[in-house]
ZABAVO-39081 format. One record per residue (C-alpha): x, y, z. Coordinates in nm, 2 decimals, always signed. Layout:
<sites>
site u:X; v:Y; w:Z
...
</sites>
This chain:
<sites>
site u:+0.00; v:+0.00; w:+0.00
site u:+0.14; v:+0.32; w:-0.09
site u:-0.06; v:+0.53; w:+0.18
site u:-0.19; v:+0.48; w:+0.50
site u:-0.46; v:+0.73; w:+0.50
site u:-0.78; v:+0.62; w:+0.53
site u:-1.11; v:+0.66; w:+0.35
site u:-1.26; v:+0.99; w:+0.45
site u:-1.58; v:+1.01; w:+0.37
site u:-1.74; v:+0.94; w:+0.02
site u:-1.46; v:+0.80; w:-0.21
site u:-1.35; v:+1.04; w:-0.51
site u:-1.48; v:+0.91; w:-0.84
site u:-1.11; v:+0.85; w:-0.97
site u:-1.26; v:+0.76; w:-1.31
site u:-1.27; v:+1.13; w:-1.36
site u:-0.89; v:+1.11; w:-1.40
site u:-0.80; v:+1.09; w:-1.77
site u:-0.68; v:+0.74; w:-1.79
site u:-0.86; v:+0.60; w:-1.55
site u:-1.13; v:+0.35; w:-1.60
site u:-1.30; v:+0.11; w:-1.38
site u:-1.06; v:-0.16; w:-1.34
site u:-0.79; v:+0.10; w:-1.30
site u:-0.99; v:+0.25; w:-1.02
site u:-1.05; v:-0.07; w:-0.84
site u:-0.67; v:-0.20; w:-0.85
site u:-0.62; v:+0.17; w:-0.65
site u:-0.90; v:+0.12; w:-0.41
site u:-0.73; v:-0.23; w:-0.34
site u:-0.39; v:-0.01; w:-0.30
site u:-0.58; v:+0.23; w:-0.06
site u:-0.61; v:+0.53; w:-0.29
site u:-0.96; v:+0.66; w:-0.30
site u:-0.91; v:+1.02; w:-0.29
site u:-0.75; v:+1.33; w:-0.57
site u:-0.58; v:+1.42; w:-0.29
site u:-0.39; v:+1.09; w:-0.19
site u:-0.30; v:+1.12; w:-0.60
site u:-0.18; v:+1.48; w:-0.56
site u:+0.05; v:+1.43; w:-0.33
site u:+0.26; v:+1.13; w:-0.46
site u:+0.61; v:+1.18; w:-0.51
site u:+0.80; v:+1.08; w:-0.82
site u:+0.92; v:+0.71; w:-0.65
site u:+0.55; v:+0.62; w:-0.63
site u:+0.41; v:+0.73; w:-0.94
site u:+0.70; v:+0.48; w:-1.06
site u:+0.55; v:+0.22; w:-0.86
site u:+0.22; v:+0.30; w:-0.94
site u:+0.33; v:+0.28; w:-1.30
site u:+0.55; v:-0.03; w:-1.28
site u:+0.23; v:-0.22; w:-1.04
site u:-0.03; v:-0.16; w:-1.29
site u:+0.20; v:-0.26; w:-1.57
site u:+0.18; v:+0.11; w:-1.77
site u:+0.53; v:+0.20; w:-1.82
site u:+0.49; v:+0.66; w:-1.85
site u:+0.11; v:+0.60; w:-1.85
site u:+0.06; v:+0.84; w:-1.56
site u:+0.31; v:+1.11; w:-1.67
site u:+0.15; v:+1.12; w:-2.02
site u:-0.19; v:+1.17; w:-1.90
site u:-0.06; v:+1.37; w:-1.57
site u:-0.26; v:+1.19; w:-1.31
site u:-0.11; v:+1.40; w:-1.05
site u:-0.19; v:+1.75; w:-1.22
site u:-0.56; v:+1.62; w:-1.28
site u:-0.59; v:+1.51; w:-0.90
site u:-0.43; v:+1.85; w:-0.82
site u:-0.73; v:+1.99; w:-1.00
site u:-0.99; v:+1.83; w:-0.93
site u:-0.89; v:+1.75; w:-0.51
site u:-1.00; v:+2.14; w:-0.56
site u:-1.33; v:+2.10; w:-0.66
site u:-1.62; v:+2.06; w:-0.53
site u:-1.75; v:+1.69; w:-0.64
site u:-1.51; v:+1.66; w:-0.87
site u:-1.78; v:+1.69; w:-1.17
site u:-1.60; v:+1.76; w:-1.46
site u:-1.30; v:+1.53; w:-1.63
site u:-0.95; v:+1.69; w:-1.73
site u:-0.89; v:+1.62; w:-2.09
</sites>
């Protein structure tokens, strides 16, 4: 698990992350990530794991997970995906 926060309420709909579908979304729900925020804040040695776990070699850096969590931990809802 790359975090040990837990779930704080409602989970984030991480599907509004460019990139991210449902199966995507699950295998971080199993890793502990529910919220933009948890995304936001990941350093460059575990959006390499992240990467390497889910088998996406530079998936996350070409669709900028982090900058999109950024954005949208700063919403309200999250209601509108990045593209």
């Amino acid at each position: 698990m790359l975090t040990d926060a837990a779930i704080r309420g409602a989970k984030d709909d991480l599907k509004f992350i460019s990139g991210v579908g449902p199966k995507i979304e699950r295998t971080l729900n199993d890793l502990g990530i529910f919220h933009y925020e948890q995304i936001a804040q990941w350093t460059d040695a575990q959006v390499d794991w992240v990467n390497a776990y889910l088998k996406f070699p530079g998936r996350m850096m070409r669709d900028g997970w982090v900058e999109q969590a950024k954005a949208l931990a700063g919403r309200s809802g999250g209601e509108t995906r990045l593209n």
